[in-house]
Predicted model as a PDB file, atoms N, CA, C, CB and O in Angstrom, pLDDT in the B-factor column:
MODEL        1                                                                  
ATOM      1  N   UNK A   1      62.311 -62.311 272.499  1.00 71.00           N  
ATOM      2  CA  UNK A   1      61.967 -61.272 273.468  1.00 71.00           C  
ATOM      3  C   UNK A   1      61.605 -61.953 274.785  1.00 71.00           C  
ATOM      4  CB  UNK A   1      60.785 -60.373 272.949  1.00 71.00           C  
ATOM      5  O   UNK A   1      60.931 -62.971 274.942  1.00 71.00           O  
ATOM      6  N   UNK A   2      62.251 -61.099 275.793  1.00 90.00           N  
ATOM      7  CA  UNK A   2      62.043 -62.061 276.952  1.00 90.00           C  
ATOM      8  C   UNK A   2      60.573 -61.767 277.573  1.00 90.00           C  
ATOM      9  CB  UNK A   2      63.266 -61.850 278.133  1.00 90.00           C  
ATOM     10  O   UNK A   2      59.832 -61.032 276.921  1.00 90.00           O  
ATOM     11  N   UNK A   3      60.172 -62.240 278.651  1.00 90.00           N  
ATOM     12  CA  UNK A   3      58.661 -61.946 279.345  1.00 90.00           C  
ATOM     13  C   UNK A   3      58.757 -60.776 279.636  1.00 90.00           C  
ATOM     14  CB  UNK A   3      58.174 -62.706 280.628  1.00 90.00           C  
ATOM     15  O   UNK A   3      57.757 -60.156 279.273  1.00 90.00           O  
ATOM     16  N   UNK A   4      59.886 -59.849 280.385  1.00 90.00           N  
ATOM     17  CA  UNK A   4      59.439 -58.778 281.450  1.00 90.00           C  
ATOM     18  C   UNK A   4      59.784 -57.307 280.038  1.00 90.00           C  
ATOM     19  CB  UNK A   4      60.793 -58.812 283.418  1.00 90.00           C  
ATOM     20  O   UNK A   4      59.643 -56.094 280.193  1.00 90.00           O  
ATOM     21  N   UNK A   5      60.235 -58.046 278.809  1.00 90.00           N  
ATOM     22  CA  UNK A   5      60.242 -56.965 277.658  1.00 90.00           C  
ATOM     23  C   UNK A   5      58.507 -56.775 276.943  1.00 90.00           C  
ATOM     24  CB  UNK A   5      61.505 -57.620 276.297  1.00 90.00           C  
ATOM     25  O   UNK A   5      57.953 -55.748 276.552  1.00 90.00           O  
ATOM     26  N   UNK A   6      58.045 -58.068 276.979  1.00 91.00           N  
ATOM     27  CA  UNK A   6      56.950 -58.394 276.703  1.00 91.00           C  
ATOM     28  C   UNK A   6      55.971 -57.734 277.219  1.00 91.00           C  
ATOM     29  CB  UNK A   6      56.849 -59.422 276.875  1.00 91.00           C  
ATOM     30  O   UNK A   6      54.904 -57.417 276.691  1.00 91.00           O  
ATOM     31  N   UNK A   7      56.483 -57.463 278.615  1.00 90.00           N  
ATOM     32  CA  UNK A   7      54.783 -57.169 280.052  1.00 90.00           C  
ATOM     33  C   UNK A   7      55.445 -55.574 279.834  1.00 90.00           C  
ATOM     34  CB  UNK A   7      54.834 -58.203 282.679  1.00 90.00           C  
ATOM     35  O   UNK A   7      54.743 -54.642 280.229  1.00 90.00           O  
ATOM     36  N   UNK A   8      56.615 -55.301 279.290  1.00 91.00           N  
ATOM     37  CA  UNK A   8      57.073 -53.490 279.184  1.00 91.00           C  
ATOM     38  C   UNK A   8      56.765 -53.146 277.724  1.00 91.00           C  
ATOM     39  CB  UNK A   8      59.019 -53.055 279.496  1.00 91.00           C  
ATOM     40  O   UNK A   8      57.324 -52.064 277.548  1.00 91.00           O  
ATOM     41  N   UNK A   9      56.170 -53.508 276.603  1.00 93.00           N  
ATOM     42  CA  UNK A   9      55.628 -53.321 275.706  1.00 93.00           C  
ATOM     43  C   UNK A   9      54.224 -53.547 276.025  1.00 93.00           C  
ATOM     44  CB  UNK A   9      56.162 -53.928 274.801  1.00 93.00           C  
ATOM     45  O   UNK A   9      53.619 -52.672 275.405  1.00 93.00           O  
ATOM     46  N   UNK A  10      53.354 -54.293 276.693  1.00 93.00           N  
ATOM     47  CA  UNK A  10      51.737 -54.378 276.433  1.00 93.00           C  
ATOM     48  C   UNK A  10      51.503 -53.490 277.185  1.00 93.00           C  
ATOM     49  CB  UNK A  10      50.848 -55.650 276.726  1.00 93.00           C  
ATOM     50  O   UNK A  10      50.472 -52.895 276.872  1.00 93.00           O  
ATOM     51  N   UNK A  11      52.068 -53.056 278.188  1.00 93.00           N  
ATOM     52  CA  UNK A  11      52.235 -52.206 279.333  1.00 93.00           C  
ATOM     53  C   UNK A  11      52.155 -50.573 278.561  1.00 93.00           C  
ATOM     54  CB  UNK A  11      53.845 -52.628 280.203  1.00 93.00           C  
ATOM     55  O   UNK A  11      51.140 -49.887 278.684  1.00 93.00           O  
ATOM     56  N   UNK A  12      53.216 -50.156 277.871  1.00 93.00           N  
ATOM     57  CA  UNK A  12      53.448 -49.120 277.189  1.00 93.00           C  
ATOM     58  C   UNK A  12      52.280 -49.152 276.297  1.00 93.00           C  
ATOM     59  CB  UNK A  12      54.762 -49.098 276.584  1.00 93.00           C  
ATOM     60  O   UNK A  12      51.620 -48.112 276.300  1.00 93.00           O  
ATOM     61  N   UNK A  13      51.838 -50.171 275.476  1.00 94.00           N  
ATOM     62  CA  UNK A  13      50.574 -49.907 274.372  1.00 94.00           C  
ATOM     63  C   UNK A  13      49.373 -49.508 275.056  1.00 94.00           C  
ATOM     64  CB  UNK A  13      50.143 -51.249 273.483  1.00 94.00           C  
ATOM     65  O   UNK A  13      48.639 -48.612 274.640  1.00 94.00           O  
ATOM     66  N   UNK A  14      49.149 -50.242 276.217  1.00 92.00           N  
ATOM     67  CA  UNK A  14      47.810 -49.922 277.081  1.00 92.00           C  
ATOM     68  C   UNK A  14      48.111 -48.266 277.581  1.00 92.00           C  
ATOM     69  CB  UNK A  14      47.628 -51.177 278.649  1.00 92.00           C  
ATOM     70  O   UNK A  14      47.286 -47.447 277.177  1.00 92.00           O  
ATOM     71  N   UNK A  15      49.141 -47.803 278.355  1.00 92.00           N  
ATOM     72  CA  UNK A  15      49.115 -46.305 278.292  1.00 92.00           C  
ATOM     73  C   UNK A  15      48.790 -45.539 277.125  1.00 92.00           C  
ATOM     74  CB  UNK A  15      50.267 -45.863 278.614  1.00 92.00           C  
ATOM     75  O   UNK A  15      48.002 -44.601 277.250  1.00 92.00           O  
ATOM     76  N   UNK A  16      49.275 -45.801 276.039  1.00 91.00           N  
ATOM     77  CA  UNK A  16      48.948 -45.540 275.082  1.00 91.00           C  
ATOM     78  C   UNK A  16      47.396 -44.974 274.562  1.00 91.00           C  
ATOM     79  CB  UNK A  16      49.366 -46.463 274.691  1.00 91.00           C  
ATOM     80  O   UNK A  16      46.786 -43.920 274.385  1.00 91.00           O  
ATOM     81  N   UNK A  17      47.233 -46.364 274.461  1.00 90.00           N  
ATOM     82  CA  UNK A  17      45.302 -46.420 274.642  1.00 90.00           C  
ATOM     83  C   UNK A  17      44.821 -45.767 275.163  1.00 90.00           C  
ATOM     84  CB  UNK A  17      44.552 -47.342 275.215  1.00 90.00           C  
ATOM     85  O   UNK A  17      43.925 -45.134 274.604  1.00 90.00           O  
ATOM     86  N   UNK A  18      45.214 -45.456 276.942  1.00 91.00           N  
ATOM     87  CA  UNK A  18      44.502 -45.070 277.890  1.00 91.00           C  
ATOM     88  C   UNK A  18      44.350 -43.329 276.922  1.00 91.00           C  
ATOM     89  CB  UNK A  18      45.360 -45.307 279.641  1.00 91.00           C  
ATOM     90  O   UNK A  18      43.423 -42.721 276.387  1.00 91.00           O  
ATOM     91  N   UNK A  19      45.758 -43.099 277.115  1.00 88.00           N  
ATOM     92  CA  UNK A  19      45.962 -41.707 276.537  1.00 88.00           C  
ATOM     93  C   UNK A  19      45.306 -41.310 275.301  1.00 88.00           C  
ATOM     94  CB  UNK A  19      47.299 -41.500 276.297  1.00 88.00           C  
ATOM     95  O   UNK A  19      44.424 -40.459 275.194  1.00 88.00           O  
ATOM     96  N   UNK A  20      45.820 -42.004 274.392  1.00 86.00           N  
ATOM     97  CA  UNK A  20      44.105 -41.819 272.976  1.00 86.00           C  
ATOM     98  C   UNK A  20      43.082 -41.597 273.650  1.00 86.00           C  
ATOM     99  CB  UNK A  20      43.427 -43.352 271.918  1.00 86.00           C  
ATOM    100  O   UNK A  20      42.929 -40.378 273.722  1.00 86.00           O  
ATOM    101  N   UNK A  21      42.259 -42.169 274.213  1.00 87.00           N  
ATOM    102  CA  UNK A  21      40.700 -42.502 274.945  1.00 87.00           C  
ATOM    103  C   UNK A  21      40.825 -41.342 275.426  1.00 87.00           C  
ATOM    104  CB  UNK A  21      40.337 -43.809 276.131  1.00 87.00           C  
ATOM    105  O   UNK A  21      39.955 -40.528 275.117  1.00 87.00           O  
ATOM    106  N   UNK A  22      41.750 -40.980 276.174  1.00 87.00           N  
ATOM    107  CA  UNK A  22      41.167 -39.621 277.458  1.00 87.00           C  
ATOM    108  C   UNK A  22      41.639 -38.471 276.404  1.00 87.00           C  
ATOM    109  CB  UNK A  22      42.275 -39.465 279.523  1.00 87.00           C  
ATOM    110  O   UNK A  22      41.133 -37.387 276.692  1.00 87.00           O  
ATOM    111  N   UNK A  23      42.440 -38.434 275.313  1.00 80.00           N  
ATOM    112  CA  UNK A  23      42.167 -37.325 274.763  1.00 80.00           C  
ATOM    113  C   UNK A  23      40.865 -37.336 273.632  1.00 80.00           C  
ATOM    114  CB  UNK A  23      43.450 -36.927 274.218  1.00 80.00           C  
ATOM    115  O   UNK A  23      40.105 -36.388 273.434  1.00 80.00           O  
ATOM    116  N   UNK A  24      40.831 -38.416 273.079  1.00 77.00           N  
ATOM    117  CA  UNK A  24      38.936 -38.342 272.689  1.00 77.00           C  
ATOM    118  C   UNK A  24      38.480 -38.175 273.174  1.00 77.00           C  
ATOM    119  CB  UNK A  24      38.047 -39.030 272.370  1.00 77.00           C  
ATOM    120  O   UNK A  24      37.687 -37.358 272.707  1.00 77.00           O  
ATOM    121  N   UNK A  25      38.208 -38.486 274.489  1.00 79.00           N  
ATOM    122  CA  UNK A  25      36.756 -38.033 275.764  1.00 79.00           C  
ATOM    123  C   UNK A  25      37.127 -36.776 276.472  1.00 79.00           C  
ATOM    124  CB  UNK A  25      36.478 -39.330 277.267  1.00 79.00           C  
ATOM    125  O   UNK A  25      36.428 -36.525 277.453  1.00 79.00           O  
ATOM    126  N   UNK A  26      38.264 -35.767 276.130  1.00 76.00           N  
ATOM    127  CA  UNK A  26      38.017 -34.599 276.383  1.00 76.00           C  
ATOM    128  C   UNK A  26      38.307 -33.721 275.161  1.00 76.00           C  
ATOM    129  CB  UNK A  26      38.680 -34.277 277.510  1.00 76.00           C  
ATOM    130  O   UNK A  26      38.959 -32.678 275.124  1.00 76.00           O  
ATOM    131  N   UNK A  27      37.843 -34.202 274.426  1.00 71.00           N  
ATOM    132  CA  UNK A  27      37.693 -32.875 273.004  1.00 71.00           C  
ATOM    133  C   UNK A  27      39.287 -32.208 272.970  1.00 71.00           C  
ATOM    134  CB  UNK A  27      36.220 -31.157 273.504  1.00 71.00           C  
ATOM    135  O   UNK A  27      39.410 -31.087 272.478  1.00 71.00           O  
ATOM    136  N   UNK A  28      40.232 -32.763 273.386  1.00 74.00           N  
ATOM    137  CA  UNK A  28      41.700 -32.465 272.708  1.00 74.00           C  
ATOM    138  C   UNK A  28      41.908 -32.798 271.115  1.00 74.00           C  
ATOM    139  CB  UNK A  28      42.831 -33.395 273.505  1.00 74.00           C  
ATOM    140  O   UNK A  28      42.725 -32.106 270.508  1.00 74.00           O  
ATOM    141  N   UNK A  29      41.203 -33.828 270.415  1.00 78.00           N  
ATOM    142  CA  UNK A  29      41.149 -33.685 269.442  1.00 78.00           C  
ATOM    143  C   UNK A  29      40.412 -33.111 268.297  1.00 78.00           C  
ATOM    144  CB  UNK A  29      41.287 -34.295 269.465  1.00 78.00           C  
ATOM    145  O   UNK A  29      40.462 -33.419 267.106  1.00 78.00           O  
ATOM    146  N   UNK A  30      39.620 -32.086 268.998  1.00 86.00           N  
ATOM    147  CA  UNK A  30      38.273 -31.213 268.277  1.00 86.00           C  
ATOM    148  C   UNK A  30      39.252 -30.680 267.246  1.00 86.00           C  
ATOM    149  CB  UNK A  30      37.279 -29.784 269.343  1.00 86.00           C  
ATOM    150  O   UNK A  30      39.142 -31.207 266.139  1.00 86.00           O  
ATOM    151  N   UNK A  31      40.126 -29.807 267.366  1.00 88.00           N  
ATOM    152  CA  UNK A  31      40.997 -28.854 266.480  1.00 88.00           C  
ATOM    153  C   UNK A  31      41.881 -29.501 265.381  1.00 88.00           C  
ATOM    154  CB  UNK A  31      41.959 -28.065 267.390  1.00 88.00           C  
ATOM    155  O   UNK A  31      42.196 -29.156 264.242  1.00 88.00           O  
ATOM    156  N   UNK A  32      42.116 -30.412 266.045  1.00 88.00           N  
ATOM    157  CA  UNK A  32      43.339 -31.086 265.012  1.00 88.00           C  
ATOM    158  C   UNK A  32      42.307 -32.344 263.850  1.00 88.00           C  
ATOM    159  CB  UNK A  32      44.892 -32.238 266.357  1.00 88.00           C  
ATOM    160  O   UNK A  32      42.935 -33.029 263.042  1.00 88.00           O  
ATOM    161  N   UNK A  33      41.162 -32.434 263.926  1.00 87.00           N  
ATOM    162  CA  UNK A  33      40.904 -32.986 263.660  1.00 87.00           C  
ATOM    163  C   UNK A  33      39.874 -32.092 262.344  1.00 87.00           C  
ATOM    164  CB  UNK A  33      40.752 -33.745 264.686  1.00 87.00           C  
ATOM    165  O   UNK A  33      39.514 -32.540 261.255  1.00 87.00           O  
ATOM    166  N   UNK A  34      39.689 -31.138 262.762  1.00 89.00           N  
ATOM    167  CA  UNK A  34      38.603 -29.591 262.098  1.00 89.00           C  
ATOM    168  C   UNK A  34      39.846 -29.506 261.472  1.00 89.00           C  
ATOM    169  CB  UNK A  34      37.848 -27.881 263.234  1.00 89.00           C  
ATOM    170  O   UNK A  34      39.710 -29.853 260.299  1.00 89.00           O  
ATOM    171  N   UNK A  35      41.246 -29.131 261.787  1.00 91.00           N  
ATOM    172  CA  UNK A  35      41.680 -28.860 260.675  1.00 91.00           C  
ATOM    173  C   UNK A  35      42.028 -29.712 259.213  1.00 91.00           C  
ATOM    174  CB  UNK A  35      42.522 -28.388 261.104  1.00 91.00           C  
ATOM    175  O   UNK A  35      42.327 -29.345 258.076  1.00 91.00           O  
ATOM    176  N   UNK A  36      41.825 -31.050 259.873  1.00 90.00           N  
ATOM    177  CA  UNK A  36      41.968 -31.838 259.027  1.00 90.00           C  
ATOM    178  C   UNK A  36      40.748 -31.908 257.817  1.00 90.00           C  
ATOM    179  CB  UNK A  36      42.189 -32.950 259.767  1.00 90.00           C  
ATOM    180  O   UNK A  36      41.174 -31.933 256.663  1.00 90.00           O  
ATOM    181  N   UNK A  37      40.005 -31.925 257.913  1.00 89.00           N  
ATOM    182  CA  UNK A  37      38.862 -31.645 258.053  1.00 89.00           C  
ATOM    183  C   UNK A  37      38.541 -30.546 256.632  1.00 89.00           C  
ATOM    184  CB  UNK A  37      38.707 -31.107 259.581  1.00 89.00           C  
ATOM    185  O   UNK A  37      37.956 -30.880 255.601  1.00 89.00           O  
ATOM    186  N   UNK A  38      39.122 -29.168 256.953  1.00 89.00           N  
ATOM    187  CA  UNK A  38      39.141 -28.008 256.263  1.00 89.00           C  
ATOM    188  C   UNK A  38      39.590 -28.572 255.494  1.00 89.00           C  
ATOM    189  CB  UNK A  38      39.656 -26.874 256.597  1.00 89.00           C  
ATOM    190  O   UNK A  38      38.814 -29.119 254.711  1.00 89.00           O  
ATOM    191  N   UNK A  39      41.270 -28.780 255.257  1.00 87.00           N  
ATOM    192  CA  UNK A  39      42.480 -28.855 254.587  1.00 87.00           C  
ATOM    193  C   UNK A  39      41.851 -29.947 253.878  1.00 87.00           C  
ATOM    194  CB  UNK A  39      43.902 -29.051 255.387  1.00 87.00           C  
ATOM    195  O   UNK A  39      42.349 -29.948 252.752  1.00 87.00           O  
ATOM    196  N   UNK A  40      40.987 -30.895 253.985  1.00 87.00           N  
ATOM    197  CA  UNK A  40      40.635 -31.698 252.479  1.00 87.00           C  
ATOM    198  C   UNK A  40      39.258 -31.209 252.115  1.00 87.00           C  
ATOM    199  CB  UNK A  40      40.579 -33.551 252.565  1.00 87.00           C  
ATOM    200  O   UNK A  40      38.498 -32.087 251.708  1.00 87.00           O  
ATOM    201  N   UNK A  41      38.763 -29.923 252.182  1.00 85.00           N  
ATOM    202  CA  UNK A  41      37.763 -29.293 251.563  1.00 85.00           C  
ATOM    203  C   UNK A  41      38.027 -28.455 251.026  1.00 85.00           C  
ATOM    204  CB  UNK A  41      36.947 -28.981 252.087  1.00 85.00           C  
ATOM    205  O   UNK A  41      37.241 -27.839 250.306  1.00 85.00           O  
ATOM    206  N   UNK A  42      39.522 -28.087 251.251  1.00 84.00           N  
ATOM    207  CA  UNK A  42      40.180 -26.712 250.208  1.00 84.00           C  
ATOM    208  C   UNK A  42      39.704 -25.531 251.392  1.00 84.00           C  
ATOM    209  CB  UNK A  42      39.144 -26.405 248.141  1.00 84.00           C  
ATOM    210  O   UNK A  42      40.071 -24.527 250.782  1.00 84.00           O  
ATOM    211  N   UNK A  43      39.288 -25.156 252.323  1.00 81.00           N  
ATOM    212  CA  UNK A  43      38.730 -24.148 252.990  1.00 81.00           C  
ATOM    213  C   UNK A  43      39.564 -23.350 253.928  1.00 81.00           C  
ATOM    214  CB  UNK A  43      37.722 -24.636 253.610  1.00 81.00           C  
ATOM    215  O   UNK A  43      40.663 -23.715 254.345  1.00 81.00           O  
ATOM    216  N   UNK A  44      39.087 -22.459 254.171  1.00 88.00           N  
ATOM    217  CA  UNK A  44      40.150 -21.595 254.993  1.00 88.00           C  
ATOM    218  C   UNK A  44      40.160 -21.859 256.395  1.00 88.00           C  
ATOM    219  CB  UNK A  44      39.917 -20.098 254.870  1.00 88.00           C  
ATOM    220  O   UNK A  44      39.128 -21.392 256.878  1.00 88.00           O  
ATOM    221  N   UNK A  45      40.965 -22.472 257.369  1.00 91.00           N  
ATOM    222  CA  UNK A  45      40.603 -22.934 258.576  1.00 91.00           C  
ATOM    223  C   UNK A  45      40.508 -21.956 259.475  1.00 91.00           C  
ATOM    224  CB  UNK A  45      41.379 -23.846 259.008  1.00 91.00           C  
ATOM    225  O   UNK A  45      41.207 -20.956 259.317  1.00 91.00           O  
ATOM    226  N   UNK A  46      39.566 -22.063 260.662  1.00 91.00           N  
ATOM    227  CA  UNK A  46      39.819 -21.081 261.754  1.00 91.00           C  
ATOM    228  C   UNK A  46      40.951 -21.034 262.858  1.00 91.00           C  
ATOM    229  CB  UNK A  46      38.748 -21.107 262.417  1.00 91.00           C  
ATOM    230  O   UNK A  46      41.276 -22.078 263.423  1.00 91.00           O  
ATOM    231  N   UNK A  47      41.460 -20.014 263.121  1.00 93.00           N  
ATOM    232  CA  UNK A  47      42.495 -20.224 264.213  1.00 93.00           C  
ATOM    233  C   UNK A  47      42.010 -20.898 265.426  1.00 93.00           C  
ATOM    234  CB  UNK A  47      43.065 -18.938 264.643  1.00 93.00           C  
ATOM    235  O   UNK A  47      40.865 -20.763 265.857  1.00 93.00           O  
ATOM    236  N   UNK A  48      42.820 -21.547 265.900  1.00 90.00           N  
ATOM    237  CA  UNK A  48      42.331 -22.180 267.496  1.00 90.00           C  
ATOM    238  C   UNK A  48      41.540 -21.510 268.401  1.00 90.00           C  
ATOM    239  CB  UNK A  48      43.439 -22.423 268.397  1.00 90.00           C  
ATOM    240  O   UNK A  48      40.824 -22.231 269.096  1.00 90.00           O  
ATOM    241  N   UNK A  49      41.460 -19.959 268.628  1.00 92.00           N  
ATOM    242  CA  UNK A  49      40.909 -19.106 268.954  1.00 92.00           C  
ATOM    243  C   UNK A  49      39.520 -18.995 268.486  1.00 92.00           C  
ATOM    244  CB  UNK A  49      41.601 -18.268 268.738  1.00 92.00           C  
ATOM    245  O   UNK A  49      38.571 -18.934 269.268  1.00 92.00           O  
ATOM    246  N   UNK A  50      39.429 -18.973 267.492  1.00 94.00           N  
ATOM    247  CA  UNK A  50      37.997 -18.961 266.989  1.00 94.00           C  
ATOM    248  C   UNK A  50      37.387 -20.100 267.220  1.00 94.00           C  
ATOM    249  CB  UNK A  50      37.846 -18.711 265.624  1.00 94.00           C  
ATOM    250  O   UNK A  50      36.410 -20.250 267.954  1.00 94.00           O  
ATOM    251  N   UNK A  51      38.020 -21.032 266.522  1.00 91.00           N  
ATOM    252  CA  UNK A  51      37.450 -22.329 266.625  1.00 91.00           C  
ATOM    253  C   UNK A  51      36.536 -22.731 267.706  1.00 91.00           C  
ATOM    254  CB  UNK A  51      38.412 -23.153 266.656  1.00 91.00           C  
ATOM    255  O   UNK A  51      35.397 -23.112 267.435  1.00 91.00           O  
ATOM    256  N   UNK A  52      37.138 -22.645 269.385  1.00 89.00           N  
ATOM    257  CA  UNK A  52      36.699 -22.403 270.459  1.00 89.00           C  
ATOM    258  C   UNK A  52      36.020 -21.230 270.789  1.00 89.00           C  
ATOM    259  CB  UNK A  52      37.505 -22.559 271.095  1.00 89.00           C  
ATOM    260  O   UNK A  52      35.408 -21.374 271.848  1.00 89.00           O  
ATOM    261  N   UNK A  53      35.916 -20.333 270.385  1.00 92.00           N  
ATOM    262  CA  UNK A  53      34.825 -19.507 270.341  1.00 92.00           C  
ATOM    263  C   UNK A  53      33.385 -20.015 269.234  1.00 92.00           C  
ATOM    264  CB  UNK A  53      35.531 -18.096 269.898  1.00 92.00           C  
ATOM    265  O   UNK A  53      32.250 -19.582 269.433  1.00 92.00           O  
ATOM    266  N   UNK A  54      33.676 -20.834 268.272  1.00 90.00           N  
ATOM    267  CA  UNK A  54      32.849 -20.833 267.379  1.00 90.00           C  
ATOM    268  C   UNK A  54      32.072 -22.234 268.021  1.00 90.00           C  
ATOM    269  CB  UNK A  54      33.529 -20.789 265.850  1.00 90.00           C  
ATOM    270  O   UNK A  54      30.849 -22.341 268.107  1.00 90.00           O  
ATOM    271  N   UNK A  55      33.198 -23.424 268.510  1.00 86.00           N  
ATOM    272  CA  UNK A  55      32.003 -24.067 269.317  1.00 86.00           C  
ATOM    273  C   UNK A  55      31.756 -23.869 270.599  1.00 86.00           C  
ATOM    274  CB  UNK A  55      32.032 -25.316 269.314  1.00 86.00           C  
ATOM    275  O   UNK A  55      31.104 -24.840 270.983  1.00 86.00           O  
ATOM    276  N   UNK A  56      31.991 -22.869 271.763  1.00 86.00           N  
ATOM    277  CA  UNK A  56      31.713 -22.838 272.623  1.00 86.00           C  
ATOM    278  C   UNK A  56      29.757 -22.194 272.335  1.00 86.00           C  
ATOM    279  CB  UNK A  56      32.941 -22.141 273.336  1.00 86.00           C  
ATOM    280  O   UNK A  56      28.795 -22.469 273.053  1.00 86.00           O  
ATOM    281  N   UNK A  57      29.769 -21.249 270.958  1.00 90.00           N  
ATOM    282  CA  UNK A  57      28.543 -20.632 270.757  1.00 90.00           C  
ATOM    283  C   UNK A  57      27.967 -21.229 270.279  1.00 90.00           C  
ATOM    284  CB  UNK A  57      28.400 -19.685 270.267  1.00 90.00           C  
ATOM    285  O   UNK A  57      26.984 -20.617 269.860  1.00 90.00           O  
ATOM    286  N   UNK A  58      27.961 -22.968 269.855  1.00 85.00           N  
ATOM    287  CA  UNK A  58      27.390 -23.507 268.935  1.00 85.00           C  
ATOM    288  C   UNK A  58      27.048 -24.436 270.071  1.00 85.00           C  
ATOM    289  CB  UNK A  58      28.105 -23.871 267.597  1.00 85.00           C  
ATOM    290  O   UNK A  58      26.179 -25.242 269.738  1.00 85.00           O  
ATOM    291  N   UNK A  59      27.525 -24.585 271.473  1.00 81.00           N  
ATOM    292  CA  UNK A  59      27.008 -25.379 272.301  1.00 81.00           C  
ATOM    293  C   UNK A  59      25.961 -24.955 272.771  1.00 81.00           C  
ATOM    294  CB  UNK A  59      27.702 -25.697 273.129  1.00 81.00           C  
ATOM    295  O   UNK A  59      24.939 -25.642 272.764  1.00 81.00           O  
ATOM    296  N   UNK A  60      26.017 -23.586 273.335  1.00 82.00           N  
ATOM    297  CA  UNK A  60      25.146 -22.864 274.645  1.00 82.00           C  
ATOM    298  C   UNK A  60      24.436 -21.517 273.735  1.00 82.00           C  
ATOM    299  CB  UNK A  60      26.448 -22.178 276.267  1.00 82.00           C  
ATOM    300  O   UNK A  60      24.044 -20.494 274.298  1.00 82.00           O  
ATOM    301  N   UNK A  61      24.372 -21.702 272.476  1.00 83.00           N  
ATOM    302  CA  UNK A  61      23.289 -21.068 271.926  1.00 83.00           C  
ATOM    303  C   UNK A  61      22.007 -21.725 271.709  1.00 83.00           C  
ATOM    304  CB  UNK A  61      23.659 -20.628 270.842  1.00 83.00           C  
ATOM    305  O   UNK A  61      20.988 -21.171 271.297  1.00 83.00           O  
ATOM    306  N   UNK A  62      22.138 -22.921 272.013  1.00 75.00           N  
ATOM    307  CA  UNK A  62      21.118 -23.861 271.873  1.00 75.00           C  
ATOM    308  C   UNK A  62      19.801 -23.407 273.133  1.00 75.00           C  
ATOM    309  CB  UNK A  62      21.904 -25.497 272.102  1.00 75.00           C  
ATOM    310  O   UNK A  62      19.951 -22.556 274.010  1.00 75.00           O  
ATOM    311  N   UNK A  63      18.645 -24.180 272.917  1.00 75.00           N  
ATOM    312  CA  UNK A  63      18.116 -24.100 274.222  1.00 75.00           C  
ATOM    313  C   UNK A  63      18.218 -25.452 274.708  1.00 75.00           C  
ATOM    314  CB  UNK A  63      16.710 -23.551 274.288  1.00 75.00           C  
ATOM    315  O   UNK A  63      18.257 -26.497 274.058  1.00 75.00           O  
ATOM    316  N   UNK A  64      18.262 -25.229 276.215  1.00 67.00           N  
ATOM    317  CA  UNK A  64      18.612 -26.303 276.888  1.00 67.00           C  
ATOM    318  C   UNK A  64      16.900 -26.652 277.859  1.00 67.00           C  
ATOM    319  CB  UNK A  64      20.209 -25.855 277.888  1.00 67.00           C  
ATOM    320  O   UNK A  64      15.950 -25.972 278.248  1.00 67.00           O  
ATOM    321  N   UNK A  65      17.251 -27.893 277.884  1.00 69.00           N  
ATOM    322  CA  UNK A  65      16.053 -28.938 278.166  1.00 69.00           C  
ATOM    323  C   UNK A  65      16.198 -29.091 279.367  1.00 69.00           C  
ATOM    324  CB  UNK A  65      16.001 -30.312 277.483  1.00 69.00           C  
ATOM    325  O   UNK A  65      15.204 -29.618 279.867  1.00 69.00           O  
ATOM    326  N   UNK A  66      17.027 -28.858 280.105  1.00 67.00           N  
ATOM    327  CA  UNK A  66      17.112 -28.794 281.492  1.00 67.00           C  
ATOM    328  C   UNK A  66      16.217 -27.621 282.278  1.00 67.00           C  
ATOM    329  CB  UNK A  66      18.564 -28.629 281.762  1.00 67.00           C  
ATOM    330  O   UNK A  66      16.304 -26.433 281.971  1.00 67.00           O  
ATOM    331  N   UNK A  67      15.546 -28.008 283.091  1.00 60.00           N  
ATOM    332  CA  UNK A  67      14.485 -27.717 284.288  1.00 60.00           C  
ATOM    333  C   UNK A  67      13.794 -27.010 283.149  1.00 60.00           C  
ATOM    334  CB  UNK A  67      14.942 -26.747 285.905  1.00 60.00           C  
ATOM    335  O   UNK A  67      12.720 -26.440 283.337  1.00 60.00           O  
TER     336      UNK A  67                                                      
ENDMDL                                                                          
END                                                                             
């Protein structure tokens, strides 16, 4: 393999990465990961719809510590 195939593969893996990381650090993988989740507990999963309804109420039902 030559160098500039080399620097276009570490190149492609690091996008890669980048792209994993920024979809972990924005909760793109909340759903796919809940369903995974269900599906080896035998349970009935929620639709995407709910799901996001079920943690948007599980965030901001809380009380918050701010001021």
């Amino acid at each position: 393999m030559d160098r500039q195939a080399k620097a276009g593969k570490r190149i492609r893996r690091a996008l890669s990465a980048l792209r994993e990381w920024w979809r972990g650090a924005t909760g793109s993988y909340a759903y796919p990961s809940y369903l995974q989740h269900a599906n080896k507990n035998c349970a009935k999963p929620l639709t995407a719809e709910e799901f996001y309804l079920d943690d948007i109420q599980r965030k901001y039902s809380r009380p918050n510590r701010c001021c």
